[in-house]
Structures are given as C-alpha cells and as structure tokens.
C-alpha positions in Angstrom: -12.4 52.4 -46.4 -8.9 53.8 -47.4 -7.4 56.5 -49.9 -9.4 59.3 -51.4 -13.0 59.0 -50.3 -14.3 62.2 -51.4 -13.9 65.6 -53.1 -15.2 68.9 -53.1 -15.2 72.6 -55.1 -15.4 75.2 -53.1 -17.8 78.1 -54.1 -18.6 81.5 -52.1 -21.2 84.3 -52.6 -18.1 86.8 -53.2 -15.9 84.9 -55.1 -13.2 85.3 -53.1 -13.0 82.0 -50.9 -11.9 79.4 -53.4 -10.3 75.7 -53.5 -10.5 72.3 -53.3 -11.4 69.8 -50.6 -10.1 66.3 -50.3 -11.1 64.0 -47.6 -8.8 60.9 -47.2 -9.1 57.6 -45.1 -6.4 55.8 -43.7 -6.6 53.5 -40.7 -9.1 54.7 -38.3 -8.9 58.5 -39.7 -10.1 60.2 -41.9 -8.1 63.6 -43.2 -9.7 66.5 -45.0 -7.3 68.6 -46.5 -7.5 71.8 -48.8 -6.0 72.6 -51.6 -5.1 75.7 -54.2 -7.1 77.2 -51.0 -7.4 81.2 -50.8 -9.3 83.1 -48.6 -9.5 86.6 -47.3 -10.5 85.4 -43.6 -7.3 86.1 -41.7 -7.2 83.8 -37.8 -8.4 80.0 -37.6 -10.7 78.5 -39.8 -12.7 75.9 -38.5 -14.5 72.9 -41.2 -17.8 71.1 -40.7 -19.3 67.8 -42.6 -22.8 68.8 -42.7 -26.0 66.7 -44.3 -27.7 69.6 -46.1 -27.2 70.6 -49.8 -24.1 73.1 -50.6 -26.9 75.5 -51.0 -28.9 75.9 -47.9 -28.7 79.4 -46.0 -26.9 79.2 -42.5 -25.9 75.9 -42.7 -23.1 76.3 -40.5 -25.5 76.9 -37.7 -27.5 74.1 -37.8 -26.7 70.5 -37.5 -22.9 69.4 -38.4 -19.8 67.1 -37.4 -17.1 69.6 -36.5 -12.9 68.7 -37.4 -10.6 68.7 -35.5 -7.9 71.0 -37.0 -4.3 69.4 -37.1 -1.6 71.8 -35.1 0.9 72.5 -37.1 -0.5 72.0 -40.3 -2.5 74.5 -42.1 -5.4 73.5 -43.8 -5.8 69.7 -42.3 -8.5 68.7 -40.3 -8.8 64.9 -38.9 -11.6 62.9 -37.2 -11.5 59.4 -36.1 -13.7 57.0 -38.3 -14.6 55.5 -34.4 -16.4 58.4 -32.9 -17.7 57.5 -29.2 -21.7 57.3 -29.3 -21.4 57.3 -33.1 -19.6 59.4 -35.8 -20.2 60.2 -39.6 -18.0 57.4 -40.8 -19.2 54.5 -38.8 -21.8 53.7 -41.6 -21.7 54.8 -45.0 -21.1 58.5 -44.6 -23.0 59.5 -47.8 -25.4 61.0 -46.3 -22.9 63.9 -45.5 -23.6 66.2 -48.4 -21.3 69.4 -47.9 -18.0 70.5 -46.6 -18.6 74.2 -44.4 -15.7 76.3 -43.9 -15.6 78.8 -42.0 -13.5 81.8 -39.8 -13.2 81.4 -35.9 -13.2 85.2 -35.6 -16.8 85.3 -37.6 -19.0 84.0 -35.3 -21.6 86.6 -34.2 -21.0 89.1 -36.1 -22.9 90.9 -38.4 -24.0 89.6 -41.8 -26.0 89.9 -44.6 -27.7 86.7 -43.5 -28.3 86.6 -39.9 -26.3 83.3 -39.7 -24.5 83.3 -36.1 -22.0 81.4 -38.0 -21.5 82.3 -41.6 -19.8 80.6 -43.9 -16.8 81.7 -45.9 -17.8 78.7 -48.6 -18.9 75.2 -49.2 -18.2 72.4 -51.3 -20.4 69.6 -52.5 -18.9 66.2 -51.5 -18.8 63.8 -54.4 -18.1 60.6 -53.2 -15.8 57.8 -54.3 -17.7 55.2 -51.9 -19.3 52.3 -53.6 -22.8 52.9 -52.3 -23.8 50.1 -49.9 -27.4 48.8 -48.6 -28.4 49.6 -52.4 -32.0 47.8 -53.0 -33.3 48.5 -49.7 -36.9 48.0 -49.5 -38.7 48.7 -46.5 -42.3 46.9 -45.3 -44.5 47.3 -42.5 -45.1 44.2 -41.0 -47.2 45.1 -38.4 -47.5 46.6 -35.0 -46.3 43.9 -32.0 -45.2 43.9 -28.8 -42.5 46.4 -28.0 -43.2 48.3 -31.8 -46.7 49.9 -31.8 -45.9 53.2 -32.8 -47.4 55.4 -35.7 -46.0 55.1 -39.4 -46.6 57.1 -41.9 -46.7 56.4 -45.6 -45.0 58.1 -48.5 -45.7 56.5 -52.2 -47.0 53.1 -50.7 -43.6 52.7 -48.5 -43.2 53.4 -44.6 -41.9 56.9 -44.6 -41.4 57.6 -40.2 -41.9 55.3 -37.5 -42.4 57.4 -34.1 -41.5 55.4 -30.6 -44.1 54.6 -28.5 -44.1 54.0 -24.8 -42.4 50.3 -24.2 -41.1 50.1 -28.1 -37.5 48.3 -28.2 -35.0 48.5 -30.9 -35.3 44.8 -31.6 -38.9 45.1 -32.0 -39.3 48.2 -34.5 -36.4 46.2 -36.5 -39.0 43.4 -36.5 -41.7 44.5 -37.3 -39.8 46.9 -40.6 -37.7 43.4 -41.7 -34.6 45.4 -40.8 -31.2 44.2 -39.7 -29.3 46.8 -37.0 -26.9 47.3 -40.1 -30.1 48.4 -42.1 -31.2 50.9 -38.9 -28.3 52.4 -38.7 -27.8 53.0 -42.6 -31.2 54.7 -42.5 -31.1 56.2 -39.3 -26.7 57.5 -39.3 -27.8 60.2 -37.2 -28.6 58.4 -34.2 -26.0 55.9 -33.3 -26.3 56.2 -29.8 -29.4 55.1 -29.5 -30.2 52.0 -27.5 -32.9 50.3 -26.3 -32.0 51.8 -22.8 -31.9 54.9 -24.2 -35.2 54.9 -26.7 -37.0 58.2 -25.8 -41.2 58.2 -26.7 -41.6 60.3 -29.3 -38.7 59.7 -30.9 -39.1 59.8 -34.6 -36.9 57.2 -36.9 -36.7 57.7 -40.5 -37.6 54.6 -42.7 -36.6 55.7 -46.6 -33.3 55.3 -48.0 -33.5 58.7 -50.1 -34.3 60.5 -46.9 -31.3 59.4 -44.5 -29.5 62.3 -45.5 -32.5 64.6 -43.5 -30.6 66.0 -39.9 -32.4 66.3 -37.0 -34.7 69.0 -36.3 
C-alpha cells in the first residue's frame, strides 16, 4: 500500500468550509493532507477517518480514528499503518467511508445540531485500493464446541454471530469456513480481540456489505 490511496471533496452546510483531501501511504504511514482548503474556523483543527456515510448527523461524536496533526505543518495529519491493538489500515481500510474535520475550539458549544463536536465539513473517501477478499461467501457450518452462539440470517446468508460462554476465535472461524484474514476483513473494527479477550455477548458481523457498520 503506497502513493495516493484515497481522495475526498469537502462539502459544508454553509458553504464556507471547502477543499480537498488526500490521504497518502508511504512506509508504515499514511498522510492526509488538504488542499485549496479554506475555512472560517480560526485555532487547531483536528481530522477523523470515520465508517459512516459523509452524510450522517453528528458524526464526529460517534465512533472515529483520530490524526495525529503534524507540528509544523498546517493541514497534515499522519497515522501509523501499525496501530497497537489494531488500526484502520491494518486490513483493507475501505470500510472507512468519510473524512471529519473539525475546530478544536468547537467542542461543546452551541449548535444547530446538538452535536458536542460539530463538524466544519466532510468528504467522501473514494478509494484507489484494489478491493481485496472480493467473492466472499459466508456459510454456517454448524454450532461445535467452543462456537455455539446465535446467528442470525439476512437473504439466506449468516448475517451476526453473537459469543457464547466458552466460544474461541478458532472455533467461530470453523464453524463460518473463515480464515483469521477473512475475520478481520469482516470484523476491522475489532482487531484486538483474542481468544483471551472474547467477551459473551459479543456480537461479530458476518456480511461483507456490512463491515463498514461501527460499533454501537
């Protein structure tokens, strides 16, 4: 994964946040970097990978992957592609639909939404990745020892898988026909997850077209 992975328009409810968004990899980091960027927000702005579409409400509250911005150089952000207990770019970061931006100084104060942290824009991410585990078919192959949790079904397929007491990792991989590759694909936001660590209740996601959904 190296050059220009991914782009991004930004568009604002006033109009007057505008400019382009350009995430890089090279090495073990990947850059985002605007461009032609104009804002009215005066202080630090802070940028946030998030799963849901550019046009959800409050999306800068809920579940993102924060940059890091560079010192010393406006407008940059990095973040290592090696995140410790998993990152966005340790499987295929797809999933990551939109690009928040948004003004340090902001946070809590009043707005027309209610969002504690509103956004001055977002960009939709159009990606230059070739997409990878494509033809992934998911099967129930029955409940065994160590995977005897509850799936439910959406248009014939497994849909959720939820951890039952004693389930392993290994098992539930089993019993679907998935690799740990394949888990992870469909599963990016839980990378930390072990068998040590496997929580009851704990609800996996199963469908290719619905790894981009973010914890609740």
């Amino acid at each position: 994964m190296n050059g220009v992975i991914a782009t991004g328009t930004f568009t604002s409810a006033d109009g007057r946040t505008t400019g382009e968004v350009v995430l890089t990899a090279a090495g073990n980091t990947v850059t985002a970097a605007l461009q032609s960027f104009t804002t009215p927000a005066v202080g630090r702005l802070e940028l946030q990978l998030s799963p849901h579409p550019v046009d959800v409400t409050c999306a800068a509250d809920s579940w993102s992957f924060v940059m890091n911005q560079d010192a010393g150089t406006p407008n940059t952000w990095t973040l290592p592609i090696a995140v410790p207990n998993g990152g966005p770019f340790d499987v295929d970061p797809t999933y990551l639909r939109t690009v928040i931006v948004r003004a340090d100084a902001d946070a809590g104060k009043p707005n027309v939404d209610g969002c504690v942290y509103p956004a001055l824009a977002a960009a939709r991410l159009d990606w230059n990745l070739a997409p990878s585990h494509t033809g992934l078919v998911v099967s129930d192959h029955g409940a065994r020892d160590h995977a005897t949790g509850a799936v439910t079904m959406a248009d014939g397929r497994p849909s959720t898988y939820t951890v039952a007491p004693g389930d392993t990792l290994e098992a539930i991989e089993s019993r679907f026909g998935l690799t740990a590759d394949d888990f992870r694909y469909l599963n990016p936001f839980d990378g930390a997850v072990t068998t040590e660590t496997l929580r009851y209740g704990t609800v996996f996601n199963l469908t290719p077209a619905h790894r981009g959904a973010p914890p609740s």
